[in-house]
LUMLUMMAR-24538 format. One record per atom (N, C-alpha, C): residue in three letters; atom name; x, z, y negated. Coordinates in steps of 0.001 Angstrom, whole numbers, plus 500000, padded with zeros to 6 digits. Layout:
# LUMLUMMAR-24538
NUDO     r    a        u        w        v
NUDO   ala   CA        X        Z        Y
...
# end
This chain:
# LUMLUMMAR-24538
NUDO     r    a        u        w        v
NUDO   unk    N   990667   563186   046397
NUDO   unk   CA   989819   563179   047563
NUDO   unk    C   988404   562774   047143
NUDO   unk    N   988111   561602   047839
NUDO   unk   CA   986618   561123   047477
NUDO   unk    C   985666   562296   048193
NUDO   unk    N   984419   562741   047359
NUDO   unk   CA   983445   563087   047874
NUDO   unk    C   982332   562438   048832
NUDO   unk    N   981720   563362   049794
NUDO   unk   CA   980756   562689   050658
NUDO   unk    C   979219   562381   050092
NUDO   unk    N   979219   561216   050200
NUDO   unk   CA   978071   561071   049701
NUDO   unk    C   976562   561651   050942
NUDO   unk    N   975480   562508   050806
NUDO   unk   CA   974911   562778   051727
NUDO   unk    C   973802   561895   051776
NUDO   unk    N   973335   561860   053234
NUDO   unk   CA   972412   560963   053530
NUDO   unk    C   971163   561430   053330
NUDO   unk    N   970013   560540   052724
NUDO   unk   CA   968574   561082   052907
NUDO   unk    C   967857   561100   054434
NUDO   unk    N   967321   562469   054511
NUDO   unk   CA   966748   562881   055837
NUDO   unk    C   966261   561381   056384
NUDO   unk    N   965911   561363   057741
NUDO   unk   CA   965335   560302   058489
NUDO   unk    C   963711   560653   058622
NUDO   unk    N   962777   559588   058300
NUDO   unk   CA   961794   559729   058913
NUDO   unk    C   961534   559242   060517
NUDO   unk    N   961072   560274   061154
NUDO   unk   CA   960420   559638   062460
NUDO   unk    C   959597   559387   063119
NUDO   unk    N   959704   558218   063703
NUDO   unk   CA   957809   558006   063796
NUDO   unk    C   957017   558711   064444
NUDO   unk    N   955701   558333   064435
NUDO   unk   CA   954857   559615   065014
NUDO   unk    C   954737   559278   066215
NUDO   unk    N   955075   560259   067469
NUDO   unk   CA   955133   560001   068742
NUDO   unk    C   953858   561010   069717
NUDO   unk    N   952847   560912   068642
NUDO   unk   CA   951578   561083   068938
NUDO   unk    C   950610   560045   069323
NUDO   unk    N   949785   559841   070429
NUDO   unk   CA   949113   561160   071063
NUDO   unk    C   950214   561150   072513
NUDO   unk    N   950408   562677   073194
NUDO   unk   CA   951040   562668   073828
NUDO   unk    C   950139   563179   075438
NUDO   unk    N   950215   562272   076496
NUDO   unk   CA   949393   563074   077605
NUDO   unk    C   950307   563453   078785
NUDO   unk    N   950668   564640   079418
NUDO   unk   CA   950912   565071   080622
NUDO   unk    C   950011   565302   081694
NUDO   unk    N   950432   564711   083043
NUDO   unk   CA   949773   565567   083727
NUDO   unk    C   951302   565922   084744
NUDO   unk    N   950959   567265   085160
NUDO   unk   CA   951692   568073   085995
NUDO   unk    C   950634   568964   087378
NUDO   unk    N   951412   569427   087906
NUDO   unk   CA   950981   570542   089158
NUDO   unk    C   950922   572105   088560
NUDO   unk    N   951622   571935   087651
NUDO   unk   CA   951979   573561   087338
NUDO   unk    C   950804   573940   086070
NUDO   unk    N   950227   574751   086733
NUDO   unk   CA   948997   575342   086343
NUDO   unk    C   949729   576127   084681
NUDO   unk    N   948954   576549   083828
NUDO   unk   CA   949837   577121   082327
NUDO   unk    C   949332   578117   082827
NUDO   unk    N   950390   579391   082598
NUDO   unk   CA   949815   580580   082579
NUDO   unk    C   950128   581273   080749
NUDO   unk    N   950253   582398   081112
NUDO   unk   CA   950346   583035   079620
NUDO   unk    C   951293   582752   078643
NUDO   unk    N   952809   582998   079619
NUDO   unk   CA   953444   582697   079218
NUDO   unk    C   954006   581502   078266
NUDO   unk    N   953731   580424   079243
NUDO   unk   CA   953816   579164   078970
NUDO   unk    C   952654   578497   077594
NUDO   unk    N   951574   579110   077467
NUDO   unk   CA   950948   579252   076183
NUDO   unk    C   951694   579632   074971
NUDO   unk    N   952300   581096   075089
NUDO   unk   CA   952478   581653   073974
NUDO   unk    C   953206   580614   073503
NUDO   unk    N   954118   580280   074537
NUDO   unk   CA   955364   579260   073608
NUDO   unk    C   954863   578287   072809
NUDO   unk    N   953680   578081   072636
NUDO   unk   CA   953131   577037   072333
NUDO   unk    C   952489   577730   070627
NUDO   unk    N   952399   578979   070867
NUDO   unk   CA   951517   579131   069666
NUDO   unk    C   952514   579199   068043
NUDO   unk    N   951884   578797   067208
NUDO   unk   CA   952833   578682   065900
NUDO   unk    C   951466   578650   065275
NUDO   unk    N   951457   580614   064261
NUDO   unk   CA   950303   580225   063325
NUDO   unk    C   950498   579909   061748
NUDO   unk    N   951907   580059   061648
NUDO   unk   CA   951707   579176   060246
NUDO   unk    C   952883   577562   060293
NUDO   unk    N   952948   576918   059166
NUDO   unk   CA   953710   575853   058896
NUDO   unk    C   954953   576395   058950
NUDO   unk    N   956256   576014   059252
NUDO   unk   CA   957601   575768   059537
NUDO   unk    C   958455   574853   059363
NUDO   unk    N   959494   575112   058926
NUDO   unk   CA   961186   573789   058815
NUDO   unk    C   961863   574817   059139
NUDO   unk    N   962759   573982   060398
NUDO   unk   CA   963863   574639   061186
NUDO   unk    C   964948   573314   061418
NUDO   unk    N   966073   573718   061178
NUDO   unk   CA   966866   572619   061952
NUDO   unk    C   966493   571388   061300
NUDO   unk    N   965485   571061   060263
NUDO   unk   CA   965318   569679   059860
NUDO   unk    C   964022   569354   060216
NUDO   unk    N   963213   570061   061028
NUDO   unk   CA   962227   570009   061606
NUDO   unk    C   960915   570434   061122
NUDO   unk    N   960354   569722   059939
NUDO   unk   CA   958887   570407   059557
NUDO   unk    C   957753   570136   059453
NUDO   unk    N   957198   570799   060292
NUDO   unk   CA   956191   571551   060962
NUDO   unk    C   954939   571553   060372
NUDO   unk    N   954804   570837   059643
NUDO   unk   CA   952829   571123   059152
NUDO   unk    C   951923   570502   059262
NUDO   unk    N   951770   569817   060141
NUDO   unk   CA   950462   569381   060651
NUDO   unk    C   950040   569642   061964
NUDO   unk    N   948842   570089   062363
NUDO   unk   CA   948112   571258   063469
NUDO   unk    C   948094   570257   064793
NUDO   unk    N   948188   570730   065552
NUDO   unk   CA   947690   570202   067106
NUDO   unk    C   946362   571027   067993
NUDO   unk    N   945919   570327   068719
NUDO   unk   CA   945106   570983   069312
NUDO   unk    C   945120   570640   070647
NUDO   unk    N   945425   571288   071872
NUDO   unk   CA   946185   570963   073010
NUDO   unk    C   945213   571477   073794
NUDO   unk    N   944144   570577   074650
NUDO   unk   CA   943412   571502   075925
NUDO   unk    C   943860   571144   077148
NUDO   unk    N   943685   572162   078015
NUDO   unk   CA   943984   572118   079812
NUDO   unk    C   942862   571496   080426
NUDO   unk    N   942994   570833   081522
NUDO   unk   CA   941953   570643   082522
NUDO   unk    C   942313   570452   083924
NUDO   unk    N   941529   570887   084444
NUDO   unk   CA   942131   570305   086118
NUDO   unk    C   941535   568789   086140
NUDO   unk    N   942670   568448   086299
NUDO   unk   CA   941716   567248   087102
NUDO   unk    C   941094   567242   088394
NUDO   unk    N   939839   566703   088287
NUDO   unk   CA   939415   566754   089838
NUDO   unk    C   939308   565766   090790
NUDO   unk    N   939900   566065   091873
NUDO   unk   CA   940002   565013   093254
NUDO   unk    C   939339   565141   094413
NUDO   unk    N   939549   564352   095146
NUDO   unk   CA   938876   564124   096496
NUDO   unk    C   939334   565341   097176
NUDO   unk    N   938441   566337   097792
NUDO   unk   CA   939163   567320   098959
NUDO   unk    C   940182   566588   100048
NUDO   unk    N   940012   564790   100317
NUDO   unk   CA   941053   564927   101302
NUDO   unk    C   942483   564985   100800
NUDO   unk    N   942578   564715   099338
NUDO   unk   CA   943810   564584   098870
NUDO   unk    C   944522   565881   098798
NUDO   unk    N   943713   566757   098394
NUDO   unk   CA   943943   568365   098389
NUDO   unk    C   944427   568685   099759
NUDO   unk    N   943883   568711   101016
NUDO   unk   CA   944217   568232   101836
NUDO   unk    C   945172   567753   102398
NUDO   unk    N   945826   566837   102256
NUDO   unk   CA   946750   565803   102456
NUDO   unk    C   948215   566445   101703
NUDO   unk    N   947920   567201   100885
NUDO   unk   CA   949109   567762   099974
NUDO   unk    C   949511   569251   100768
NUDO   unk    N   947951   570157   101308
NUDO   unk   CA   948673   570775   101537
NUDO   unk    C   949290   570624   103056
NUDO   unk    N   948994   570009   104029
NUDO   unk   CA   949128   569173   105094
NUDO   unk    C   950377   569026   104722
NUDO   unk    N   951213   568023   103663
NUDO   unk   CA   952301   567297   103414
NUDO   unk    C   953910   569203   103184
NUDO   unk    N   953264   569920   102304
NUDO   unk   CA   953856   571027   102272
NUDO   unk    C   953631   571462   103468
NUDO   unk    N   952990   571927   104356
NUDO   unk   CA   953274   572378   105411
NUDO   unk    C   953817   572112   106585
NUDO   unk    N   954403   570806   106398
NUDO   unk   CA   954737   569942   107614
NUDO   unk    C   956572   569742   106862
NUDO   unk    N   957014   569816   105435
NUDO   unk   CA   957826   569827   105260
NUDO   unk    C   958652   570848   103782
NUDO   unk    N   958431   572287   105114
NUDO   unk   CA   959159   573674   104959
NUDO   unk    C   958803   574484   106116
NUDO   unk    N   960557   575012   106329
NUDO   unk   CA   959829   576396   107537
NUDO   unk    C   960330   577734   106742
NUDO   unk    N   960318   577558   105130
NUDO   unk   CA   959541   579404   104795
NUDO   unk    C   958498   579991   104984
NUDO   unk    N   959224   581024   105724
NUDO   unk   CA   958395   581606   106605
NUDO   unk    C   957266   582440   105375
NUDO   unk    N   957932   582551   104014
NUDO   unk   CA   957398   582917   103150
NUDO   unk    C   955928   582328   102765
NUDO   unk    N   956405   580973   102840
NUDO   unk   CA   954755   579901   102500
NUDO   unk    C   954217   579988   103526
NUDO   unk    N   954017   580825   104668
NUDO   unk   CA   953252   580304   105712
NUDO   unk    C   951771   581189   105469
NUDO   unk    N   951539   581939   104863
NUDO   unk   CA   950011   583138   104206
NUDO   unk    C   949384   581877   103347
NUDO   unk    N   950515   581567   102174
NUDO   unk   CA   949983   581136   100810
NUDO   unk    C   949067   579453   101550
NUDO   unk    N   950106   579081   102569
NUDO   unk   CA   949868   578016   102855
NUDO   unk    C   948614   577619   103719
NUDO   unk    N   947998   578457   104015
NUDO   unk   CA   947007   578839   105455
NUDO   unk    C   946048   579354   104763
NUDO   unk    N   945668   580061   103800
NUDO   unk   CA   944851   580120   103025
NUDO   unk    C   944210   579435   102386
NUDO   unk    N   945585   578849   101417
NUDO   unk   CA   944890   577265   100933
NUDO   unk    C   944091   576046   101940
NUDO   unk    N   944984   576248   103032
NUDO   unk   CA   944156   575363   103775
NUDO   unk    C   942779   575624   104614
NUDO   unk    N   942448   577271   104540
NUDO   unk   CA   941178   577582   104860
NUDO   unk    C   939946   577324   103713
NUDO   unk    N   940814   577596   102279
NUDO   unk   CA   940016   577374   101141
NUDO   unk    C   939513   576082   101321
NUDO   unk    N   940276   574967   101771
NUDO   unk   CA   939713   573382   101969
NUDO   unk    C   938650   573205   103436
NUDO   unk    N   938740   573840   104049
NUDO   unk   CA   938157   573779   105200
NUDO   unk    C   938509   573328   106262
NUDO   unk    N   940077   573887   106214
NUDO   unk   CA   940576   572850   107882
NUDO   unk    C   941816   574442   108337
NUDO   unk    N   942311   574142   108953
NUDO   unk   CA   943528   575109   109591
NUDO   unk    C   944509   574639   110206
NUDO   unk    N   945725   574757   109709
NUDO   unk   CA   947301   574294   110058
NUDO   unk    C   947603   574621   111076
NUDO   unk    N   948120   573586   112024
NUDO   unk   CA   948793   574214   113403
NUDO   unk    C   950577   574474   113042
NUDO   unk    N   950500   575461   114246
NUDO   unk   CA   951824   575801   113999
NUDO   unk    C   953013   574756   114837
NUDO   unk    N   952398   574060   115030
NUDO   unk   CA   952972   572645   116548
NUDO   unk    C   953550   572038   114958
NUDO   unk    N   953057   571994   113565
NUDO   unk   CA   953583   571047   113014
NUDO   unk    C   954284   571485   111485
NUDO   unk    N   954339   573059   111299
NUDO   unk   CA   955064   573199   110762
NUDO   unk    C   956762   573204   110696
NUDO   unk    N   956912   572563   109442
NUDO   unk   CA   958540   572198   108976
NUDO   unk    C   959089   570824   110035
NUDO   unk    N   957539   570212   110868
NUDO   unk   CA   958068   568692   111286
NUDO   unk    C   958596   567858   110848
NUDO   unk    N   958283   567853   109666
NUDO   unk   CA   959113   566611   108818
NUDO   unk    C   960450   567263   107631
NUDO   unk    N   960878   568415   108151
NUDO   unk   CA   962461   568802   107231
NUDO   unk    C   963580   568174   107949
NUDO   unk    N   964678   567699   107402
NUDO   unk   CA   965242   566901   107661
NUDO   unk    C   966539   567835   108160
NUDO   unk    N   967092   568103   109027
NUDO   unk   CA   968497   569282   109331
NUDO   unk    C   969588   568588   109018
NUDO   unk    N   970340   569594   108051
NUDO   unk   CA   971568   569023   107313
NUDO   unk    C   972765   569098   108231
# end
């Protein structure tokens, strides 16, 4: 029976710098996962060179803010979002009618 000859690990390229943007705000949780305070190899995977990862909001036009929450409120009738949703839209400076909530959900 011939023996296996093993392969030398793969290098891979560096798929740095990496940018997201998302809606979903980081809370704690979603940090911790992030934290690693010393160097690591797992699985093939090692780990020693540092990152430094900051948050920001980006900032937009109030009508877009606006317009989004306008767009959520016109398509859902949880009755649940209707506080969270009315708030936000007092925080912007306007107020949701109820003539147009869940207008645009589509009935299956």
């Amino acid at each position: 029976m011939a023996r296996r000859v093993k392969k030398p690990a793969e290098v891979k390229p560096d798929p740095y710098p990496v940018t997201v943007e998302t809606y979903l705000a980081p809370g704690y949780w979603q940090l911790s996962q992030l934290e690693q305070n010393q160097p690591s190899c797992h699985n093939g995977d090692v780990r020693v060179h540092r990152f430094k990862i900051t948050i920001e909001r980006i900032e937009e036009p109030v009508e877009v803010i606006r317009e989004r929450i306008l767009h959520l409120w016109r398509t859902t009738t949880n009755h649940h979002l209707t506080d969270p949703l009315k708030a936000a839209a007092k925080k912007y400076g306007f107020e949701l009618s109820y003539d147009d909530h869940g207008k645009d959900v589509k009935c299956k």
